[in-house]
Residue frames as qw, qx, qy, qz and C-alpha x, y, z in Angstrom:
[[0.157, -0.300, -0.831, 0.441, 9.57, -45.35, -52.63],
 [0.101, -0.749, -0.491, -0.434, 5.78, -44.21, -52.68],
 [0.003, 0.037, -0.368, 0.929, 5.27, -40.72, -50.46],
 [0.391, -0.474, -0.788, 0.054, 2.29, -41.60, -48.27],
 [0.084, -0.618, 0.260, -0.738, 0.26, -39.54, -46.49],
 [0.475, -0.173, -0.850, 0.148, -0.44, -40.60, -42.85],
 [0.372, -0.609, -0.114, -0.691, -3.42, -39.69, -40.65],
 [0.226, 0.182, -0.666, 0.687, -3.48, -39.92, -37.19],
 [0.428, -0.528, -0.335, -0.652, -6.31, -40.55, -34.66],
 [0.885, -0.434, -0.159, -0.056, -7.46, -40.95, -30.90],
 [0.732, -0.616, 0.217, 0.195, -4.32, -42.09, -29.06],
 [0.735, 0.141, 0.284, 0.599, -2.37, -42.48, -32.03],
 [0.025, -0.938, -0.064, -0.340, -2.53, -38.54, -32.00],
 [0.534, -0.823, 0.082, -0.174, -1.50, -37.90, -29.07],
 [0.855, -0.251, 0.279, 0.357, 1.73, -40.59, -28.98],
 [0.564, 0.587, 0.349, 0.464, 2.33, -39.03, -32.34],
 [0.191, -0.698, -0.290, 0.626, 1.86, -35.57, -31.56],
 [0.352, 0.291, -0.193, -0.868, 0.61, -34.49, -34.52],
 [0.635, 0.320, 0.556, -0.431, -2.68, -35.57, -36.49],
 [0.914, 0.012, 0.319, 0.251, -0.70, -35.90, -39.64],
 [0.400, -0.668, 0.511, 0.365, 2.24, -36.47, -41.38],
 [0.754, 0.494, -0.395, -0.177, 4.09, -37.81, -44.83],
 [0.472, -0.529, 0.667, 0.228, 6.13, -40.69, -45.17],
 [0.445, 0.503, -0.664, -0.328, 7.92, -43.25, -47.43],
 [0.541, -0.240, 0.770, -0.238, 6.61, -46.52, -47.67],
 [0.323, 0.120, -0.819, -0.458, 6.41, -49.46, -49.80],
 [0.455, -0.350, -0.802, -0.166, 3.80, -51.47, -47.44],
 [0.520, -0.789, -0.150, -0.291, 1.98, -51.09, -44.29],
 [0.813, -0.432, 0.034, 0.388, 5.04, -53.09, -42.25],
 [0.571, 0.308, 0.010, 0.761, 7.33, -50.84, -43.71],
 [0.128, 0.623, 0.026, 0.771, 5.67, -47.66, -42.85],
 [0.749, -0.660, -0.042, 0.040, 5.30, -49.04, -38.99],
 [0.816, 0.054, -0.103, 0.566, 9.36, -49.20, -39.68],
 [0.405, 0.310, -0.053, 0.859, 9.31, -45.78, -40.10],
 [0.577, -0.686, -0.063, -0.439, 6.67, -44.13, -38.10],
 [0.719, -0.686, -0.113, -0.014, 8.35, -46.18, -35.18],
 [0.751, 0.305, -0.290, 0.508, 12.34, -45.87, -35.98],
 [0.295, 0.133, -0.411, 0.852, 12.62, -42.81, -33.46],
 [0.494, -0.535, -0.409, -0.550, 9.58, -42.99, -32.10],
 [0.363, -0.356, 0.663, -0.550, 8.82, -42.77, -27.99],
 [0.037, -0.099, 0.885, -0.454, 7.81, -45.52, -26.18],
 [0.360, 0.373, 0.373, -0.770, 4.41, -44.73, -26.24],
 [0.359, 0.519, -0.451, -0.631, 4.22, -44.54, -29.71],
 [0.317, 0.282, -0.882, -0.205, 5.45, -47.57, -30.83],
 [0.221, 0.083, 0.893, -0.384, 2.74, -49.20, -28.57],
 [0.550, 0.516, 0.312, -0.578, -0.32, -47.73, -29.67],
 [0.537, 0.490, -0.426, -0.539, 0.74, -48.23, -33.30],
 [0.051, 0.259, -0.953, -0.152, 1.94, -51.71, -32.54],
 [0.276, 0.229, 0.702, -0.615, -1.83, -52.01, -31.12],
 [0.490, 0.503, 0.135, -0.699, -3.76, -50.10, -34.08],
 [0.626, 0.487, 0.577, 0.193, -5.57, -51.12, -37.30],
 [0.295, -0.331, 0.416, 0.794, -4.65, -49.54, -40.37],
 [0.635, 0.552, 0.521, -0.146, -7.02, -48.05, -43.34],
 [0.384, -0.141, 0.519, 0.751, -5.04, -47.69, -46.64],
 [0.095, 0.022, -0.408, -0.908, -7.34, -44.72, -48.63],
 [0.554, -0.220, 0.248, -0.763, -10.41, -45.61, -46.40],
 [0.873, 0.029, -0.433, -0.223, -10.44, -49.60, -46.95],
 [0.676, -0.667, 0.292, -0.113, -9.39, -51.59, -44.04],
 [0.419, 0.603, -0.674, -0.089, -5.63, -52.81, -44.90],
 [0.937, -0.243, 0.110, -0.223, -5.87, -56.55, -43.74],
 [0.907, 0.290, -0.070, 0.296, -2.68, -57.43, -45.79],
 [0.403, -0.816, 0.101, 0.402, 0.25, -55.80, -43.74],
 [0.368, -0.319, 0.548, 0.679, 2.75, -56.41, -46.97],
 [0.497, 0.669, 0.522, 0.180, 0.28, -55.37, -49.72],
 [0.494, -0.007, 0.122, 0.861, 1.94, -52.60, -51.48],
 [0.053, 0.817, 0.024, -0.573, 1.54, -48.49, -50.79],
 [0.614, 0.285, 0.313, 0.666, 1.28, -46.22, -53.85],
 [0.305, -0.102, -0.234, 0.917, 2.43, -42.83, -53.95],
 [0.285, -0.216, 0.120, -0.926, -0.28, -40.06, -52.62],
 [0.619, -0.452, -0.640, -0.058, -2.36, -43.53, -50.48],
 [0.377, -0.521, 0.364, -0.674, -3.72, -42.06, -47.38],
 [0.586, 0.093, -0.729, 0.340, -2.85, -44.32, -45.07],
 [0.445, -0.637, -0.055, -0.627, -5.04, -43.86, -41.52],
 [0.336, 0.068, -0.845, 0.410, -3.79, -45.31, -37.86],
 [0.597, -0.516, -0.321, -0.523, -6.85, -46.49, -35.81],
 [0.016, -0.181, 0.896, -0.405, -5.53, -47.08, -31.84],
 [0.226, -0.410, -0.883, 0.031, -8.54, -49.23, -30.12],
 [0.411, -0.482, -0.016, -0.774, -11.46, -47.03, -29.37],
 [0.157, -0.300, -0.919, 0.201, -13.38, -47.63, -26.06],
 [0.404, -0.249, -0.339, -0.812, -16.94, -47.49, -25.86],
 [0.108, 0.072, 0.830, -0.543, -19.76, -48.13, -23.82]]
C-alpha cells in the first residue's frame, strides 16, 4: 500500500488538528477510509465536503490510484466575497 503524504487546509486543519500527516492509500476513497475511520464528527464532514488535489492536479477520479510519496491535499469549501 502506497505511503501518502496528506496536507491539510482551512477547516480541514482545524477538524484535523494538524496541517499534515502520512497515510496508506491505494486511491482517494480509500484514503477518506482512513483519514475518517476514527475521526470526530467534524472531521468526517468537512472531508466528506472537500475537493482533493493528488500532487497539485485536481483528483476528479475518486478511485484513480495513489503512488507511494503522492501529496495528496484536502481543500474544505473556501468562502469569499
Amino acid at each position: 500500500m502506497p505511503q501518502i503524504r496528506v496536507r491539510f487546509f482551512a477547516a480541514a486543519r482545524e477538524a484535523f488538528g494538524t496541517k499534515e500527516c502520512s497515510a496508506e492509500a491505494a486511491t482517494i476513497d480509500g484514503l477518506i477510509t482512513t483519514l475518517t475511520k476514527d475521526a470526530a464528527t467534524e472531521a468526517k464532514t468537512v472531508i466528506s465536503r472537500s475537493s482533493f488535489l493528488v500532487n497539485a492536479i485536481a483528483a476528479t477520479d475518486p478511485h484513480a490510484a495513489l503512488s507511494e510519496g503522492d501529496t495528496v491535499d484536502v481543500l474544505p469549501p473556501f468562502a469569499g466575497g
